[in-house]
DOLOMI-206414 format. One record per residue (C-alpha): residue number from 1; residue in three letters; chain; x, y, z. Coordinates in steps of 0.1 Angstrom, whole numbers, plus 2048, in hexadecimal, padded with zeros to 3 digits. Layout:
     i    aa   ch    c1    c2    c3
   NUM   Ala    A     X     Y     Z
...
This chain:
     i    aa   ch    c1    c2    c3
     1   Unk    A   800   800   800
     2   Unk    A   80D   824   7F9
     3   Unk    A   81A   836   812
     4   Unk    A   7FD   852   81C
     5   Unk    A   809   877   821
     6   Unk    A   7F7   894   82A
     7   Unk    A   7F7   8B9   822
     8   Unk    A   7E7   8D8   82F
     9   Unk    A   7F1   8F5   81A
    10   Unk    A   806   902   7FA
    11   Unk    A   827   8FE   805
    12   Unk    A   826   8DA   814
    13   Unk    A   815   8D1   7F2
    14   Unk    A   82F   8E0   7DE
    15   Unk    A   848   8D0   7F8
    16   Unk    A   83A   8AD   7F0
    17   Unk    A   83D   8AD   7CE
    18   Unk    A   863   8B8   7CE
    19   Unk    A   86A   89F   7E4
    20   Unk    A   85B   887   7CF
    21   Unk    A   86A   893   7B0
    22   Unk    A   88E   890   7C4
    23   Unk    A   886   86E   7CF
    24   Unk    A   874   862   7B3
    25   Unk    A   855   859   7BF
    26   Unk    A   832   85A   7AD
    27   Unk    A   81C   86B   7C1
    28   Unk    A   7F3   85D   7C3
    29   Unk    A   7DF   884   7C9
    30   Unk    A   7BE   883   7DB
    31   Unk    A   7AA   893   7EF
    32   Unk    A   78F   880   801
    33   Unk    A   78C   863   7E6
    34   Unk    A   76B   865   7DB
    35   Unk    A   779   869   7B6
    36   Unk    A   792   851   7BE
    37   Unk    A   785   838   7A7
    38   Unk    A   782   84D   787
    39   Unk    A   7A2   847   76F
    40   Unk    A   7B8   82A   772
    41   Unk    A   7C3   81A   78F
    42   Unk    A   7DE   82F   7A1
    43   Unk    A   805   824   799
    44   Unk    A   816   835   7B9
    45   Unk    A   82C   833   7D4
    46   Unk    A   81D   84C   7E9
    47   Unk    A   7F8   85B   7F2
    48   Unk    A   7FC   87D   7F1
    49   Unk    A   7E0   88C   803
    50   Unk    A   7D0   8AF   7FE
    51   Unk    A   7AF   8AF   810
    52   Unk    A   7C3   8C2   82C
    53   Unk    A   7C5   8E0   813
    54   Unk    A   7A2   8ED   81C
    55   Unk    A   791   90C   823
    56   Unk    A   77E   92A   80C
    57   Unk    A   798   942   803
    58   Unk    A   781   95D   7F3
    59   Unk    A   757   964   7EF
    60   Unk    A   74B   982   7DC
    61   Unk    A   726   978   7D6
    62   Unk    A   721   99D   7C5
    63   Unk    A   742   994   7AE
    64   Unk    A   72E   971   7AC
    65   Unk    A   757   961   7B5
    66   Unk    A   762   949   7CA
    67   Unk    A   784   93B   7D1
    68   Unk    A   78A   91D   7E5
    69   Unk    A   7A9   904   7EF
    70   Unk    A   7A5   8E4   7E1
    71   Unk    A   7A4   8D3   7FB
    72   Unk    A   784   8E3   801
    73   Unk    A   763   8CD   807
    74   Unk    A   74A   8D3   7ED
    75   Unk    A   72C   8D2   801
    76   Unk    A   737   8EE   815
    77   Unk    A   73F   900   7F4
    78   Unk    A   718   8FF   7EA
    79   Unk    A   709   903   80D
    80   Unk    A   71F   920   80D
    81   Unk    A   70E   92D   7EB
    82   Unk    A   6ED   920   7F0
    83   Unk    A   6EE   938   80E
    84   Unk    A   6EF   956   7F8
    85   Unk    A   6DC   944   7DC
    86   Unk    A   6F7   93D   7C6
    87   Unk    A   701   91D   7B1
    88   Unk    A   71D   90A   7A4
    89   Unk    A   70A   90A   780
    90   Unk    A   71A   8EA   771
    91   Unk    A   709   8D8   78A
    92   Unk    A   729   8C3   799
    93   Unk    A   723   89C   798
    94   Unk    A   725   88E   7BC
    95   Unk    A   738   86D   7B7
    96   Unk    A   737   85E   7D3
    97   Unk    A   719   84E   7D5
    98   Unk    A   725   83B   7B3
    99   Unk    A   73D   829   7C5
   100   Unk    A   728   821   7E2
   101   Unk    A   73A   83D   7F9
   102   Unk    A   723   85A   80C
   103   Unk    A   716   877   7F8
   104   Unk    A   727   896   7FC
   105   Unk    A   74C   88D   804
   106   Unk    A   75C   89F   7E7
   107   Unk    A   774   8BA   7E5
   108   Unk    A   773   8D8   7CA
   109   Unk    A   794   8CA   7C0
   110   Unk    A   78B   8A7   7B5
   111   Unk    A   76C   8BA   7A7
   112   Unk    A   783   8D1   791
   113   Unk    A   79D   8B7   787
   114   Unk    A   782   89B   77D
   115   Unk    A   76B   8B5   768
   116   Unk    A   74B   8A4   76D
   117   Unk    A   72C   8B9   766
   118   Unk    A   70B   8B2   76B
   119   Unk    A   6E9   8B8   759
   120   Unk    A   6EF   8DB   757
   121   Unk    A   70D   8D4   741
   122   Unk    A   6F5   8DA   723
   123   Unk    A   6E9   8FC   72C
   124   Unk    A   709   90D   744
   125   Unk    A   727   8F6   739
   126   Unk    A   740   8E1   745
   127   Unk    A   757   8EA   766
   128   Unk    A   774   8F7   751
   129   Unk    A   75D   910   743
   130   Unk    A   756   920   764
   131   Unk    A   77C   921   772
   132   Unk    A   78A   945   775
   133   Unk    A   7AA   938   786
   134   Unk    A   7C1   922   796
   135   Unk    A   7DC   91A   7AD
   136   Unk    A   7F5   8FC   7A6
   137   Unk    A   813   8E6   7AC
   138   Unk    A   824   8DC   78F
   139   Unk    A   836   8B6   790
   140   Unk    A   850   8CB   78C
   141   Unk    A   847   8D6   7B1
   142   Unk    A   847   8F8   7A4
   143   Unk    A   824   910   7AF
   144   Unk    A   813   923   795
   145   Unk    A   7F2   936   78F
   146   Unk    A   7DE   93F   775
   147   Unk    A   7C0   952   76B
   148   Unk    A   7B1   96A   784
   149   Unk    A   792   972   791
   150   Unk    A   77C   981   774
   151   Unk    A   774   971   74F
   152   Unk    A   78A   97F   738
   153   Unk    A   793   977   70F
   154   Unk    A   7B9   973   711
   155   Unk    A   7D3   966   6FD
   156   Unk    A   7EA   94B   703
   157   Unk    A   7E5   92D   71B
   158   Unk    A   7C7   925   731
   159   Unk    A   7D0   910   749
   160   Unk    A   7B6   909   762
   161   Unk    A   7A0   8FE   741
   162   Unk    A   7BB   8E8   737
   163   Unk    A   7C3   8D9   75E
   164   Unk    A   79C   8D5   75F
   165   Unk    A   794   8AE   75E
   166   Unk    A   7B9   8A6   75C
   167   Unk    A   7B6   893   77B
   168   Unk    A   7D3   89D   78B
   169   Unk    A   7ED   893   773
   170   Unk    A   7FA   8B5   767
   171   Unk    A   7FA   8C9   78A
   172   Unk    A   7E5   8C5   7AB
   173   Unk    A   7D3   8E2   7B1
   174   Unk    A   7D3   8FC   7D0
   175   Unk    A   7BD   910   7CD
   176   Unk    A   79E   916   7B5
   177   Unk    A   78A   933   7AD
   178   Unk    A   768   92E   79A
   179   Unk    A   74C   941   78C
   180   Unk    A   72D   940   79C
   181   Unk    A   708   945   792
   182   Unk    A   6E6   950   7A3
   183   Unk    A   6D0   931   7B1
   184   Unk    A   6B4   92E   799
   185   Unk    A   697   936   7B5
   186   Unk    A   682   91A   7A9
   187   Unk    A   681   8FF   790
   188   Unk    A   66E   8E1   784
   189   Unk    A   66B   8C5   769
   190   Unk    A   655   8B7   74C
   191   Unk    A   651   896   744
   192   Unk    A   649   883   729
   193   Unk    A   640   85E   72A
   194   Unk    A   645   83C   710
   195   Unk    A   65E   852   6F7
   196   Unk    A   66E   837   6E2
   197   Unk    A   698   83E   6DF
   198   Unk    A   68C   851   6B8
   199   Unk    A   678   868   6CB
   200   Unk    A   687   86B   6EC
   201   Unk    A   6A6   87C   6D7
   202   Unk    A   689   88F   6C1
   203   Unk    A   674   89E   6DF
   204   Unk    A   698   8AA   6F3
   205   Unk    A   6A5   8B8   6D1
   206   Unk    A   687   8D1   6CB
   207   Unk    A   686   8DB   6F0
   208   Unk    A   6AA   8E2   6F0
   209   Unk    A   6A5   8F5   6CF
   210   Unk    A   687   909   6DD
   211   Unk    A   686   929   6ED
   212   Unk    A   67C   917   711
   213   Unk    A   6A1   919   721
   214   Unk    A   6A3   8F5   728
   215   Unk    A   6BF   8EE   743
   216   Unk    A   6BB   8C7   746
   217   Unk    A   6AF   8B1   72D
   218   Unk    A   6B1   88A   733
   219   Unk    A   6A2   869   729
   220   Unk    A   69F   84A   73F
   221   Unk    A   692   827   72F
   222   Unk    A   677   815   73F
   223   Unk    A   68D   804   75A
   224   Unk    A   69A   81E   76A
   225   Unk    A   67B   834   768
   226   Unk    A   666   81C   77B
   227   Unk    A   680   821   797
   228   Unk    A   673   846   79D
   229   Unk    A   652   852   7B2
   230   Unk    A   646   868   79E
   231   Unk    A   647   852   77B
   232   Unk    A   625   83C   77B
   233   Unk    A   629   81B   768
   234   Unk    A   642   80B   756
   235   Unk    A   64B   828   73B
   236   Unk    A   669   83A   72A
   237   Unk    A   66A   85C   734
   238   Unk    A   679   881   729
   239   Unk    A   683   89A   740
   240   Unk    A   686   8BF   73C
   241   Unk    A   68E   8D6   755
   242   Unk    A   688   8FB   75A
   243   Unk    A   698   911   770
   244   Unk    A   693   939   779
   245   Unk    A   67A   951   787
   246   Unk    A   65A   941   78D
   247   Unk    A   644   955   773
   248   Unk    A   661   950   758
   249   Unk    A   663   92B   763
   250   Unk    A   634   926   75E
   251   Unk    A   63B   93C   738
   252   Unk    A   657   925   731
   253   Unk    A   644   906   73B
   254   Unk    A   625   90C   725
   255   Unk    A   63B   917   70B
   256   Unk    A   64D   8F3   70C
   257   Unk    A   62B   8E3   712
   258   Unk    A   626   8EF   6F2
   259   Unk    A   642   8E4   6E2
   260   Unk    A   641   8C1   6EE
   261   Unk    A   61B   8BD   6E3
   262   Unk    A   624   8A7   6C7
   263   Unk    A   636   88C   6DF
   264   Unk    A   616   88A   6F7
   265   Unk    A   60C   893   719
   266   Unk    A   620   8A6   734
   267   Unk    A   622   8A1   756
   268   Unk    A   633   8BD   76B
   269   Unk    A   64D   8B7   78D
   270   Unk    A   64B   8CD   7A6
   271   Unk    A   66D   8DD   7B3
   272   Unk    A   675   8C4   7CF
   273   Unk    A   66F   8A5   7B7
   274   Unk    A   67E   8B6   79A
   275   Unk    A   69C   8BE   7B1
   276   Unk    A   6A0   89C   7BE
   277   Unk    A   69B   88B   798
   278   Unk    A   6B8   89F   78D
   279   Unk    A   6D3   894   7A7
   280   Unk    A   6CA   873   79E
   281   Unk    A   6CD   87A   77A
   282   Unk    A   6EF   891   784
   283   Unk    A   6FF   878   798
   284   Unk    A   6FA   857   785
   285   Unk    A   6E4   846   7A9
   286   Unk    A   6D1   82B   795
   287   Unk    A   6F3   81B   791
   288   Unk    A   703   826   7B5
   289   Unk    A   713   80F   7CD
   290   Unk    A   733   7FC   7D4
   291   Unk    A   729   7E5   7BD
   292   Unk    A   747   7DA   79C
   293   Unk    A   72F   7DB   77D
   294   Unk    A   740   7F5   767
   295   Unk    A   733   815   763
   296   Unk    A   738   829   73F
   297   Unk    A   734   84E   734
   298   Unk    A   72D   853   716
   299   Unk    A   72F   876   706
   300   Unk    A   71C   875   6E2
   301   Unk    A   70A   88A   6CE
   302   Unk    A   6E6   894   6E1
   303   Unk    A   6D0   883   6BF
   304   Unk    A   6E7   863   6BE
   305   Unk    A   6E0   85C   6E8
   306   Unk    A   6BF   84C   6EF
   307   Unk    A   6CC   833   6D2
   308   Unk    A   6EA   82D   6DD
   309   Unk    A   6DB   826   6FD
   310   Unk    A   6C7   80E   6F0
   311   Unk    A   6DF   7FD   6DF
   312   Unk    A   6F5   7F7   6F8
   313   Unk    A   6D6   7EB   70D
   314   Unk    A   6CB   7D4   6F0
   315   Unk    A   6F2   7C5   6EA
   316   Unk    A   6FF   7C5   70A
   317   Unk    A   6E5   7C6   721
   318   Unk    A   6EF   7E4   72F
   319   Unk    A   6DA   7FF   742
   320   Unk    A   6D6   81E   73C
   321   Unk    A   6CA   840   73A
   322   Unk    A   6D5   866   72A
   323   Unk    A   6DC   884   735
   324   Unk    A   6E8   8A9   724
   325   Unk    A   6C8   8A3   70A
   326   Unk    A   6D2   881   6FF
   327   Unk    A   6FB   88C   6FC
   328   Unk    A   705   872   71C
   329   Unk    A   6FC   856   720
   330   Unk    A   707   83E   746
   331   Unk    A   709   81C   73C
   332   Unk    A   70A   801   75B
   333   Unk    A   715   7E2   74A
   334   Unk    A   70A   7C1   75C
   335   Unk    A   722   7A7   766
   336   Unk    A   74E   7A5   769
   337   Unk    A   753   7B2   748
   338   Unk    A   757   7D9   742
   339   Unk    A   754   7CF   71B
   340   Unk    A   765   7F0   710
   341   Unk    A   768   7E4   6EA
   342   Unk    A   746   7DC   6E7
   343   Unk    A   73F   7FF   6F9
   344   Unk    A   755   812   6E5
   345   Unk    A   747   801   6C5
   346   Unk    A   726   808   6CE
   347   Unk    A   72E   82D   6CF
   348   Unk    A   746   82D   6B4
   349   Unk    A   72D   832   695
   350   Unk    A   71F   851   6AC
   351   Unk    A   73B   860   6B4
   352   Unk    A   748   86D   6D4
   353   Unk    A   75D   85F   6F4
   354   Unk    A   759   843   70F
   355   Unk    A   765   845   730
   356   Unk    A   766   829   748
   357   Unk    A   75C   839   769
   358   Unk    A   756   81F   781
   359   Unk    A   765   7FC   780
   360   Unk    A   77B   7E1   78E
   361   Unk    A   7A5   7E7   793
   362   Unk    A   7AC   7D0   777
   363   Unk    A   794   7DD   75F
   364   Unk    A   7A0   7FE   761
   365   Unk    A   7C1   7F3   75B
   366   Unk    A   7B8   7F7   739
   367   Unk    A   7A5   814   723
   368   Unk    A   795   826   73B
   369   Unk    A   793   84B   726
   370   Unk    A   789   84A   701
   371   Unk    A   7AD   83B   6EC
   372   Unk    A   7C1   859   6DD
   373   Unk    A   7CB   85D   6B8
   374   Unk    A   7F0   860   6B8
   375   Unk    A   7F6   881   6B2
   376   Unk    A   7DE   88B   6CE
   377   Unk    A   7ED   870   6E0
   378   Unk    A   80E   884   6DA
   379   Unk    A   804   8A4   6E5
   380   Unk    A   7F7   894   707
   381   Unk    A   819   887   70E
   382   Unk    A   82A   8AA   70A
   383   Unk    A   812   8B9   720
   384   Unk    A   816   8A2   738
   385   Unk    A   83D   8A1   735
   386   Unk    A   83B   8CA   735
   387   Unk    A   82B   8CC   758
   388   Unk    A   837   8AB   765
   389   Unk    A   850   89E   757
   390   Unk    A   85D   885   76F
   391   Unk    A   83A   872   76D
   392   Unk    A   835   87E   795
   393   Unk    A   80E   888   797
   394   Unk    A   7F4   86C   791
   395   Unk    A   809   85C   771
   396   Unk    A   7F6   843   762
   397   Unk    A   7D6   84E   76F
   398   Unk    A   7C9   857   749
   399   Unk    A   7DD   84A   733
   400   Unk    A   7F8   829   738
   401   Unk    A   80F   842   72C
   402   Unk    A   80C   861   739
């Protein structure tokens, strides 16, 4: 077992890593571990341990900023902004509940450096897109910053987009300073019921394309569905969701009503069932628990997902539902076998990328991120050899070789 060591601020961290570059040990980052099975298994000698590095450095709720360690738990981040009714807009996947560990035991740092999004990906974007700056240790052991606290066009590098869902293999972040947005003050969802996968992908498309401001769009097959309270029967459904000032939220609701007419009836969640539907749909829970079937990602384009789902239901026996309007789709497949070539040639006449996200030590010994063409292959080594170059900080975590 690695040897476990703990730090509890920027100098220690960047006192680790040189030490580890001088005595050429590979250093597994973490913080609390609830993201610890994302990637492939660790290759280190030593646990280098970061949830020490905690506290909110900096919150401007006029300036809508907010900078915090990365230690930093993330629950105390949004009870923080939920206070002043404020957000993280991309909607944060909790993963710990995936891997049969509590809810609510990340840290902003494993947030930032995995990238995971949730349903509001489609409407506010991914985490990168909201990073205004960042602290870091190279595996050099060298600290740098970049970015600031405002959104700015500049040219040249941005680094806290680029470190965003590198999962700790270029740098291990500090400190981390985010854009925030206003709480929408209420929400809720529409449903529609027995969409085949054809129409599931046609009646997401024209509320996306509408004018109704859509932030969650999803579709859950039959099995799932019947798993929820507030679906009668044994049916497919679609799920919208509206968010904003309750007047705008009633126009845009008859509005998309309106819009979904041709599909069938609608049946409307109120906010505490719409918000409870959506953490379930954000943070994967119809396949949560420490159980080893293999869980897949796949990113696709939205009108290819409800098939895809289906197919990999139909051909592997898979289950599964879809999120950001039909462009993700979680896959849980049944038995020992992850079965990432018959995944990845499922998806491969749709296009897109397959991530394995939750799944035994041996299986993700193997592909576990989407294979790289060589040239991009290429370029990930010389990024990786530019900030690390002695292979210190999580190597082998994405790639065998990097």
């Amino acid at each position: 077992m690695p040897e476990h060591f703990s730090i509890s601020d920027e100098a220690s961290l960047a006192a680790a890593v040189t030490e580890a570059v001088e005595q050429g040990l590979r250093l597994d980052v973490r913080g609390t571990g609830t993201r610890a099975g994302l990637g492939r298994a660790a290759q280190a000698d030593r646990t280098l341990d970061v949830s020490g590095l905690s506290g909110i450095s900096l919150y401007e709720p006029d300036e809508l900023v907010l900078s915090a360690r990365a230690g930093t738990p993330l629950a105390q981040i949004e009870a923080l902004l939920a206070d002043a009714s404020q957000m993280l807009a991309f909607e944060p996947m909790d993963t710990g509940p995936l891997f049969g560990l509590p809810a609510g035991g990340g840290t902003i740092g494993g947030m930032f450096a995995c990238n995971l999004a949730g349903p509001r990906r489609l409407s506010h974007g991914a985490v990168r897109d909201h990073a205004l700056g960042i602290r870091a240790v190279s595996g050099r052991g060298e600290v740098f910053k970049s970015g600031g606290r405002v959104m700015k066009n500049v040219t040249g590098y941005d680094l806290p987009r680029m470190l965003a869902g590198s999962l700790g293999t270029l740098a291990v972040m500090s400190e981390i300073t985010l854009k925030v947005l206003p709480l929408p003050p209420t929400e809720e969802t529409l449903l529609v019921f027995g969409l085949d996968p054809a129409a599931s992908a046609r009646a997401m498309s024209a509320a996306m394309g509408s004018a109704c401001e859509v932030s969650g769009a999803a579709s859950l097959p039959p099995d799932i569905a019947a798993a929820r309270p507030e679906v009668p029967g044994d049916r497919a459904i679609v799920a919208l969701r509206l968010e904003g000032f309750e007047p705008s939220v009633k126009a845009r609701r008859a509005m998309l009503i309106s819009v979904l007419a041709p599909f069938g009836a609608v049946e409307v969640l109120e906010p505490p069932a719409s918000r409870d539907f959506w953490r379930m749909v954000r943070d994967a829970l119809p396949f949560a628990g420490s159980g080893l079937d293999a869980v897949w990602r796949l990113s696709t384009r939205p009108t290819a997902g409800p098939a895809l789902a289906r197919t990999l239901t139909d051909t592997l026996g898979a289950k599964t539902y879809c999120d950001w309007a039909g462009g993700l789709v979680w896959a849980l497949m049944p038995g020992e076998a992850a079965q990432g070539e018959a995944v990845r040639a499922a998806l491969a006449p749709h296009g897109g990328h397959a991530t394995l996200i939750r799944a035994t030590a041996a299986q993700r010994a193997g592909d576990v991120f989407q294979p790289l063409e060589s040239s991009l292959a290429a370029l990930t080594r010389r990024v990786k050899a530019s900030f690390d170059p002695r292979g210190v900080l999580n190597p082998g975590r994405m790639y065998a070789e990097v």
